[in-house]
C-alpha positions in Angstrom: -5.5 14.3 -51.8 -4.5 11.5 -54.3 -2.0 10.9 -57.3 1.6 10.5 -58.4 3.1 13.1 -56.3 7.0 14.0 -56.8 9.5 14.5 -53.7 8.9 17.5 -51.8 5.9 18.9 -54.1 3.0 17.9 -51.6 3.0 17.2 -47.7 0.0 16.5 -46.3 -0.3 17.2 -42.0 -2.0 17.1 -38.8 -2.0 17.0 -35.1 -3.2 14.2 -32.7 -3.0 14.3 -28.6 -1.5 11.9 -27.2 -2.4 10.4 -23.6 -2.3 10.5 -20.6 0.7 12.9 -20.8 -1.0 15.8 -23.0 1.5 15.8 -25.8 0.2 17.3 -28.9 1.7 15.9 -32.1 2.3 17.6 -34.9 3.6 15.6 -38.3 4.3 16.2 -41.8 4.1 13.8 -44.2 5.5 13.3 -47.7 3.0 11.9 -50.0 5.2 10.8 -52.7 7.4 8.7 -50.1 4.7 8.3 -46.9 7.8 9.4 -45.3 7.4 11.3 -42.1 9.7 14.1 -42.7 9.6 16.2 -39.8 7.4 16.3 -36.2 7.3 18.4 -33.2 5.4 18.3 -30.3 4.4 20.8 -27.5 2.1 20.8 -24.3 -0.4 22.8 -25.7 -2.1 22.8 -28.9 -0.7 26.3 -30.3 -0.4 28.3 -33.7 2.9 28.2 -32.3 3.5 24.5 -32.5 2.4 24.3 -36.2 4.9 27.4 -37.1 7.8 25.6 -35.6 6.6 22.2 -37.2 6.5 24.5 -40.6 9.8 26.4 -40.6 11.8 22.8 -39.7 10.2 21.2 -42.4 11.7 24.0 -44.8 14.5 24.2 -42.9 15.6 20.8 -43.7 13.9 19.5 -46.9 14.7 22.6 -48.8 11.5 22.4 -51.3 11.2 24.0 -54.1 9.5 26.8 -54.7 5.4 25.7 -55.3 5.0 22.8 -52.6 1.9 21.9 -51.6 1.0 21.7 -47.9 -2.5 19.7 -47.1 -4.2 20.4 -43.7 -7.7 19.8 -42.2 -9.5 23.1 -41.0 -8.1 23.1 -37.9 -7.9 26.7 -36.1 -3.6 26.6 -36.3 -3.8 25.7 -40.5 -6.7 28.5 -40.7 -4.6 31.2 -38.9 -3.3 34.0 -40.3 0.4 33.2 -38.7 0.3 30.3 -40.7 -1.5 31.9 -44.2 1.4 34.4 -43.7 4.2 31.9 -43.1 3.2 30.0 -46.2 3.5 33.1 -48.2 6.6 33.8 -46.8 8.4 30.2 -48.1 6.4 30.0 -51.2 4.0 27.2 -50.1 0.3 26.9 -51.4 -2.0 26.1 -48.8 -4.5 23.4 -49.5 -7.8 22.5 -47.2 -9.7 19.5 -46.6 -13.4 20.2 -47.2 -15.0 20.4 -44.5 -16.6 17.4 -42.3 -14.2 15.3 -45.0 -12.0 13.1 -43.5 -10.8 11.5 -46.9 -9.6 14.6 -47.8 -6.9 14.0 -45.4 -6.5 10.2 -45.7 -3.2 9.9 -45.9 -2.1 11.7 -42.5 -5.3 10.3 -40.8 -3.9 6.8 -41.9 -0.9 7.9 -40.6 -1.5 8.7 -37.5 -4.4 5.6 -37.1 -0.9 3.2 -37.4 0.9 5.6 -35.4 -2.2 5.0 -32.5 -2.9 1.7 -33.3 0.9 0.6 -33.3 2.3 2.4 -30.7 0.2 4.8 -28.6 -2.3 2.2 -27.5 0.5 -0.2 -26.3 2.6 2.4 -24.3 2.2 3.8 -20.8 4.1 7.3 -21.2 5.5 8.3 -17.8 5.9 12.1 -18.9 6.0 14.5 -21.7 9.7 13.3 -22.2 9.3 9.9 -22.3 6.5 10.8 -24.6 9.1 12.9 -26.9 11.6 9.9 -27.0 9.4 6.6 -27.9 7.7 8.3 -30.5 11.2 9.4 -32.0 11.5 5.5 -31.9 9.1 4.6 -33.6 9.3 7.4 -36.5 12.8 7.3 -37.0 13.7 3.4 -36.0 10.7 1.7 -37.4 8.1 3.7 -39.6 10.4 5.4 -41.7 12.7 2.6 -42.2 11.2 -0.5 -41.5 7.4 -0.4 -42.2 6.9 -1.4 -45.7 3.7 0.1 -47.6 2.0 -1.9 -50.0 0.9 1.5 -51.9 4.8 1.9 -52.0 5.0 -1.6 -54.0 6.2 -3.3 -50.6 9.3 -0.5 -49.9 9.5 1.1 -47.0 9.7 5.4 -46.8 13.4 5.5 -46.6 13.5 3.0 -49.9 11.8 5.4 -51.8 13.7 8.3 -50.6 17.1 6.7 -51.2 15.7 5.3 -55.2 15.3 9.0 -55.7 18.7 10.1 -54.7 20.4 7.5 -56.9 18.0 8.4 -59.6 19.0 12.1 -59.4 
């Protein structure tokens, strides 16, 4: 997925396990910001987990009716829970195609940074310890810290507060 994307009109996502502690991942992103706007995470790698992920995402970024959500072919995206759920909010579902990573490239990167940056430097002690450092890293560094050269050198929260002010 490229282009000029507005706010809330196309979130790309995924899932990653994290190590040693078995904590599956789940992240949205936006792709007009890179912001990560909402995550979850879970012991197992459910339908579930990808509902919950979906319905907080709604929940608090209130999109407008005809959002886009971009997702690989994994077995949770491919449900019928999910198909369903979409329907419900309004969201079109979009697919990589398959065996295509780029499709995906921009919550692939993501999570690359997130492993490259933070999960390969950290011994997790447990699933909660898990939970907390990557709410570190989103919300006290990625989000507002990490500047993105495709972002002209602003970090996500940058982008998301030029919006508001724009409004």
């Amino acid at each position: 997925m490229s282009g000029n994307f507005l706010k809330n009109s196309c979130f790309t996502r995924d899932t990653i396990c994290i190590f040693p502690v078995l904590t599956h991942f789940a992240s949205v992103l936006d792709l007009h910001s890179k912001k990560v706007v909402e995550y979850s995470f879970s012991r197992y790698m459910t339908t579930e987990l990808v509902l919950q992920t979906l319905h907080n995402t709604v929940s608090t970024q209130k999109p407008a009716p005809g959002l886009i959500i971009h997702t690989d072919l994994g077995t949770q995206y491919t449900s019928e829970a999910f198909a369903k759920r979409c329907q419900t909010y309004g969201i079109t579902q979009s697919f990589s195609r398959k065996g295509c990573l780029y499709d995906n490239a921009c919550i692939e990167s993501f999570h690359a940074i997130l492993k490259k940056e933070e999960v390969h430097h950290v011994a997790y002690l447990d699933y909660a310890s898990a939970k907390l450092v990557m709410f570190q890293y989103i919300e006290g560094w990625y989000n507002l810290r990490r500047i993105h050269s495709q972002l002209d050198y602003q970090t996500p929260q940058e982008v998301e507060d030029r919006i508001k002010l724009s409004a």
